[in-house]
C-alpha positions as CSV (number, residue, x, y, z in Angstrom):
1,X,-29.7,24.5,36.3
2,X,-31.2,22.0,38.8
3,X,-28.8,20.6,41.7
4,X,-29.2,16.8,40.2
5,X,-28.6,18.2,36.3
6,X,-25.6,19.9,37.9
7,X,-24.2,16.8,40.1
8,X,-24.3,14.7,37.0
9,X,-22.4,17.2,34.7
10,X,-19.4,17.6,37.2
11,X,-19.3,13.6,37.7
12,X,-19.5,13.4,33.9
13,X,-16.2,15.8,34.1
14,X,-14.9,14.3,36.9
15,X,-14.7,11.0,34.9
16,X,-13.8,12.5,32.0
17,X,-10.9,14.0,33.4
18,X,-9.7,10.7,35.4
19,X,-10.1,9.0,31.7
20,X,-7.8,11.6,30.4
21,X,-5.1,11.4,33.4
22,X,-5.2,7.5,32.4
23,X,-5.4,7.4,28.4
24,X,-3.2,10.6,27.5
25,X,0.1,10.0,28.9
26,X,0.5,6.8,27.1
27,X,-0.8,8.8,23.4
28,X,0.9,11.4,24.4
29,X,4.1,10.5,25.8
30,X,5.9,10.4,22.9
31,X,3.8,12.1,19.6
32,X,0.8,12.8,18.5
33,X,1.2,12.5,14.9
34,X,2.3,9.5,12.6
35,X,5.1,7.2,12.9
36,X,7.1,5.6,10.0
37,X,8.8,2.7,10.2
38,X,11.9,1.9,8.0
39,X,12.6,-1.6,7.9
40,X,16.1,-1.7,5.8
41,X,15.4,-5.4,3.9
42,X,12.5,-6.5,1.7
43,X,9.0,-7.2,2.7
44,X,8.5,-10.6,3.7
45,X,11.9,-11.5,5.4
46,X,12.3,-11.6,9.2
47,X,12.4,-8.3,10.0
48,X,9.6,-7.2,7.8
49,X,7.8,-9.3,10.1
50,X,8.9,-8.2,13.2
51,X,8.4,-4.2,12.3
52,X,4.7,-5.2,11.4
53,X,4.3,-7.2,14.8
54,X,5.8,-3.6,16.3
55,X,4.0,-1.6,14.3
56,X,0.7,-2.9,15.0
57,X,1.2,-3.7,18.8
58,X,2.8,0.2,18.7
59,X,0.1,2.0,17.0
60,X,-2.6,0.7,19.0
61,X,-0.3,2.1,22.4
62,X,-0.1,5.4,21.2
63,X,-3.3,6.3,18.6
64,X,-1.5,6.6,15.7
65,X,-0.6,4.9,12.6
66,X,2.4,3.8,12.4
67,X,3.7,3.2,8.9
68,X,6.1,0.6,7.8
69,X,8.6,1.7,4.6
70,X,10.9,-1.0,3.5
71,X,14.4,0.6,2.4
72,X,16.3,-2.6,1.2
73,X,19.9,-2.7,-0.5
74,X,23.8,-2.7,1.3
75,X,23.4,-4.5,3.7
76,X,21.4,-1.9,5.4
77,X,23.0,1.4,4.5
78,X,20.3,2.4,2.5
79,X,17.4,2.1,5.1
80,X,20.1,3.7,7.8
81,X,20.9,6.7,5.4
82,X,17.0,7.5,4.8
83,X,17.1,7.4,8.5
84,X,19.6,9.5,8.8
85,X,18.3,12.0,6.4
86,X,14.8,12.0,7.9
87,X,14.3,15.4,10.3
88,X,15.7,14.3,13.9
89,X,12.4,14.9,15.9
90,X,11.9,10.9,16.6
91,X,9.1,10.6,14.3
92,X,11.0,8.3,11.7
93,X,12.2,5.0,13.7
94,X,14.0,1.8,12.3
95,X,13.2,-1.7,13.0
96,X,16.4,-3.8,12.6
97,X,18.5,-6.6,13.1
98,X,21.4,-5.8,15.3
99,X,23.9,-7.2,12.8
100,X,23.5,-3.9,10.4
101,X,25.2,-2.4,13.3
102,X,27.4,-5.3,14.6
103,X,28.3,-7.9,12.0
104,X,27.8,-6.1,8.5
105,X,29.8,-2.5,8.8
106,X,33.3,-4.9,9.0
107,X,32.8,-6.4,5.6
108,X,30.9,-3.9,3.5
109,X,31.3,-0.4,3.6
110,X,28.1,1.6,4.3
111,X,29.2,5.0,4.7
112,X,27.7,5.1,7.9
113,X,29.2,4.9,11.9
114,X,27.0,2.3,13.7
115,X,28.1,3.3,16.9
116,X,27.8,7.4,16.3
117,X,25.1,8.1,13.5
118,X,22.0,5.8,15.2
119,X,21.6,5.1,18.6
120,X,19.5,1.8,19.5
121,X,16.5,2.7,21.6
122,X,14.4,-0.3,22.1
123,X,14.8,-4.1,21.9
124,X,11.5,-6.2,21.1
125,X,13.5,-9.7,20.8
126,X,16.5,-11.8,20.0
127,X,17.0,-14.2,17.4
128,X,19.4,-17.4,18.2
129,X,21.7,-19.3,16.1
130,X,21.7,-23.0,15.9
131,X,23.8,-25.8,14.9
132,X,22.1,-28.0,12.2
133,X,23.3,-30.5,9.6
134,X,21.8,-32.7,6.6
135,X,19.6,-35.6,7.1
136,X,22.1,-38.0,5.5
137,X,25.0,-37.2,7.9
138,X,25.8,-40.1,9.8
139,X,26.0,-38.3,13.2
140,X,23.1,-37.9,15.2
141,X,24.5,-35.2,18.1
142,X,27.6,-32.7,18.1
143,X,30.2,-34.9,19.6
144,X,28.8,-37.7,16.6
145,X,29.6,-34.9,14.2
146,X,32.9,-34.0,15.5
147,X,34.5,-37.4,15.4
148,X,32.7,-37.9,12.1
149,X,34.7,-34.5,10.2
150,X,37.8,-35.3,12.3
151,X,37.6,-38.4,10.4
152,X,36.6,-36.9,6.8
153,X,39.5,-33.5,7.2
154,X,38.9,-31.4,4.2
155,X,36.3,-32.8,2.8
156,X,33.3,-31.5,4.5
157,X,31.8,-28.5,4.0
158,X,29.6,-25.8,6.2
159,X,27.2,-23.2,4.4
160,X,27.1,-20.0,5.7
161,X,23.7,-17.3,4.6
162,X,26.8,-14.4,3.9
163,X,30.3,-14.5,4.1
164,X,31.0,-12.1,7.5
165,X,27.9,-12.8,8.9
166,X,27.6,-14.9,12.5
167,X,26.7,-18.2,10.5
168,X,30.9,-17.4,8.7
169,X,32.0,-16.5,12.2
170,X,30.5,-19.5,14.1
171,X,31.7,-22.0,11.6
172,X,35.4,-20.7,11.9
173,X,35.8,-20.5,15.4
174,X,34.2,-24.2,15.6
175,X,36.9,-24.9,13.3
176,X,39.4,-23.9,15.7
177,X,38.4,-24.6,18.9
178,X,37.2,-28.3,17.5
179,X,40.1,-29.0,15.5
180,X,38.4,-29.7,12.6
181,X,38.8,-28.7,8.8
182,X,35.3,-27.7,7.5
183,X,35.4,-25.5,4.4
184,X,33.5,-22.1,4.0
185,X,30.8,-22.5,1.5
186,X,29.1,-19.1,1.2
187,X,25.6,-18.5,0.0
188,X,23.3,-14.9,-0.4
189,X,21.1,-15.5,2.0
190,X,19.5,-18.3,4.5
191,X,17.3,-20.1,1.8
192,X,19.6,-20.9,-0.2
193,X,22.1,-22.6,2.0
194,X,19.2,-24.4,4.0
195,X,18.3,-25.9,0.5
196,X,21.9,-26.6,0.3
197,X,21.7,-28.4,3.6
198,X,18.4,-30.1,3.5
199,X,19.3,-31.5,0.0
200,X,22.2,-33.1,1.3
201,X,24.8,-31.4,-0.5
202,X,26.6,-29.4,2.7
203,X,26.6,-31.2,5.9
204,X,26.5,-28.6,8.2
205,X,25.7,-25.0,8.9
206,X,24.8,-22.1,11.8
207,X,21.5,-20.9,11.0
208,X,19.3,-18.6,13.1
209,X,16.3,-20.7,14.5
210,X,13.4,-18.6,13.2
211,X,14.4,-19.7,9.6
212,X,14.9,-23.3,10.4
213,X,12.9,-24.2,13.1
214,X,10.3,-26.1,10.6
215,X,13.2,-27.6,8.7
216,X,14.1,-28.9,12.3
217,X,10.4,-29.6,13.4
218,X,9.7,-31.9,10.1
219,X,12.7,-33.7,10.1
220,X,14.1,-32.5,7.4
221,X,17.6,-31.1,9.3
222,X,19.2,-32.3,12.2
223,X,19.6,-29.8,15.0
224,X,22.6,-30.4,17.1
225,X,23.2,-27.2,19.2
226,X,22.5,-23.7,19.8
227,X,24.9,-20.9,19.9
228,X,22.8,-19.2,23.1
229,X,23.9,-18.5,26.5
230,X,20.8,-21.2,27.3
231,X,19.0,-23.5,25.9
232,X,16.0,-22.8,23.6
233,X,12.0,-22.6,25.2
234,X,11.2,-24.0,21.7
235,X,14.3,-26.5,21.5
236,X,14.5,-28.3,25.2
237,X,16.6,-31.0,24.6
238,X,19.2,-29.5,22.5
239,X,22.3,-28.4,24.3
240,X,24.3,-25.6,24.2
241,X,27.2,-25.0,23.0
242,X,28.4,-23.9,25.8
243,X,27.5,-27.1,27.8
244,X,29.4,-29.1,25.2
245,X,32.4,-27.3,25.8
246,X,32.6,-24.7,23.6
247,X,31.3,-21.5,25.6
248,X,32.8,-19.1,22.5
249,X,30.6,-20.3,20.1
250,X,27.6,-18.1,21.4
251,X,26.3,-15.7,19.1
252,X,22.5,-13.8,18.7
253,X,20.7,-10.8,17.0
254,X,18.5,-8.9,18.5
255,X,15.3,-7.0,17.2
256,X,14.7,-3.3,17.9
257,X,14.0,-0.3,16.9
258,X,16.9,2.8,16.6
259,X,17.0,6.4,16.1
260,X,19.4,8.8,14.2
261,X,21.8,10.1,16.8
262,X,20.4,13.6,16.3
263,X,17.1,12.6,17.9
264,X,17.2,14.8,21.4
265,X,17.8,12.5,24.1
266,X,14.3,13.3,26.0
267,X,12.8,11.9,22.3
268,X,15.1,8.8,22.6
269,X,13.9,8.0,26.0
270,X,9.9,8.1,25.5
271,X,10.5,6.0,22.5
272,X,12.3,3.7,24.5
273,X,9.4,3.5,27.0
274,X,6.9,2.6,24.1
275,X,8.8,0.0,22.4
276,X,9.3,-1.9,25.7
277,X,5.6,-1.6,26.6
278,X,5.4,-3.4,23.2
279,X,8.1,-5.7,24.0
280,X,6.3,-6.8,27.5
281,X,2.6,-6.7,25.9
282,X,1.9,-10.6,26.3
283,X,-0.1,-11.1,22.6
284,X,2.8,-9.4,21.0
285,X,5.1,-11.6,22.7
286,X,3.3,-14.7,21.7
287,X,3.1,-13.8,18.3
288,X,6.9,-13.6,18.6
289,X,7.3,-16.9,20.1
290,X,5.3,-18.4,17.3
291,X,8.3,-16.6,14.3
292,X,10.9,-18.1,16.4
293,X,12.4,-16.1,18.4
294,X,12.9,-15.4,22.0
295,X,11.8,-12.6,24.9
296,X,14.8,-10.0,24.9
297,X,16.3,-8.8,27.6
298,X,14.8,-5.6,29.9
299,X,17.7,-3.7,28.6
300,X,17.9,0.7,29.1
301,X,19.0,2.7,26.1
302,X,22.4,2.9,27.7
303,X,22.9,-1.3,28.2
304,X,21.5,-1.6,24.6
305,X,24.6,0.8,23.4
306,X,26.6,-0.8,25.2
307,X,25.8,-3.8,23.7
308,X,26.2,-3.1,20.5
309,X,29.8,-1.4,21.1
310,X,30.6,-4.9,22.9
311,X,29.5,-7.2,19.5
312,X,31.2,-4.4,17.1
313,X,34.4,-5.2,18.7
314,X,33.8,-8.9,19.0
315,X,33.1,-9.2,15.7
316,X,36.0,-6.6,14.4
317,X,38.5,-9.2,16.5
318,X,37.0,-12.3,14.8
319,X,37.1,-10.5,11.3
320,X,40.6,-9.8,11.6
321,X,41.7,-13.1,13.4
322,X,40.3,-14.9,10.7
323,X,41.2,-12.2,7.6
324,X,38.0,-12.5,6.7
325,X,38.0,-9.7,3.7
326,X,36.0,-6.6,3.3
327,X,34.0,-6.8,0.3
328,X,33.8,-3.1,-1.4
């Protein structure tokens, strides 16, 4: 073997190698095989989207497919039991909205624990809750609105997309802490009660901003507040609740990805690493921004838990503060 044939072959190797040290830890930190993604709602609804955003962004950062399965029915249990039931070695994930965990366990039983049979791993983004009303309401802002039900006690309604949901809560403690008299008008689902609202026929309702930012956009609702610690990127001008005076009425999901709670905690943490290198990947947050929702927060596995513990228990307070029943 000539000296020059020889030089090339150990730069070639050389290269090769530096490629690997570079490439491989980010395949290989966390499998080598395929992923599948349980989404626990039908295809098509918000966080379909979301686990396809994920999914995509996620197989390209690790060289593997990654394969979304939707698992739809009780309010989640049924996507979080095929979870459950899937071999504990991290290579069966769920996208989800953190109100299967939070909101939905206190009013329909699932014959899960949300804070010991999954374990949240990653956060990708949060969904906001806004204050919107019909186009025919006479108020134009939330103080209008105020004096305008204060005046009408009883009469006026507010939609909410589930009874025990954040859109029941929200309209219960504005209830209280407003004085007012709105009644509960419950709907299955966010389309539904929008149609309810853009027709006219409810005045007001919470509704989470990637469902009715075009509504709001268009024209065809008013948007009055959000329920967010601060205002919207994609809603400037539109206060908070908080700086109107009403720093309880602030209520979110967020979007991530959990494990069962039998996935080794060494599994949980490289998962972790990969869905926050898809959370802080620039396209995928853009294409978030453009479904509505916002960045999430830098969070660690053990400040996610702790979140969700934290919302559990705000939510079990509201649910038994207000009665609100527990539908078998």
């Amino acid at each position: 073997m000539s000296l020059c044939l020889h030089t090339r072959r150990l730069r070639r190797a050389t290269l090769m190698a530096l490629l690997g040290s570079i490439v491989m830890p980010a395949a290989m930190a966390w499998t080598d095989k395929p992923v599948k993604m349980l989404v626990p709602a039908p295809a098509g609804g918000n966080i379909d989207v979301i686990a396809r955003l994920v999914a995509d962004q996620l197989s390209a950062d690790i060289g593997q497919p990654v394969v979304v399965e939707n698992r739809p029915g009780a309010g989640g249990a049924i996507g979080v039991q095929a979870l459950r039931a899937a071999p504990a070695d991290g290579q069966t994930v769920m996208m989800i909205a953190s109100n299967v965990l939070t909101e939905i366990p206190h009013v329909l039983k699932g014959g899960f624990d949300p804070l010991k049979d999954v374990k949240p791993v990653g956060i990708v983004g949060r969904g906001n809750l806004v204050m919107i009303a019909a186009p025919n309401v006479p108020a134009k802002d939330f103080k209008g609105f105020v004096a305008y039900a204060k005046k009408n006690p009883g009469n006026l309604g507010f939609a909410s997309y589930s009874p025990g949901t954040i859109s029941h809560y929200a309209g219960m403690i504005l209830n209280q802490k407003a004085g007012l008299d709105l009644q509960h008008v419950p709907f299955q689902g966010s389309p539904p009660a929008l149609a309810q609202v853009m027709g006219g026929q409810i005045p007001v309702m919470f509704d989470g901003f990637a469902t009715s930012r075009n509504l709001i956009s268009t024209g065809k609702v008013q948007a009055y507040a959000v329920a967010a610690k601060t205002r919207l990127s994609q809603l400037p001008d539109v206060p908070t609740l908080a700086e109107l005076g009403f720093p309880d009425l602030e209520f979110s999901n967020w979007m991530g990805v959990i494990v069962a709670s039998g996935v080794p905690a060494e599994v949980q943490e490289k998962i972790h690493k990969a869905i926050r290198q898809v959370a802080l990947n620039p396209k995928f947050r853009g294409r978030m921004f453009a479904t509505g929702f916002e960045g999430a927060e830098d969070w660690n596995i053990q400040q996610l838990n702790q979140s969700v513990k934290t919302e559990f228990d705000r939510n079990a307070a509201i649910v038994k503060q207000f009665n609100i029943q527990l539908n078998q």
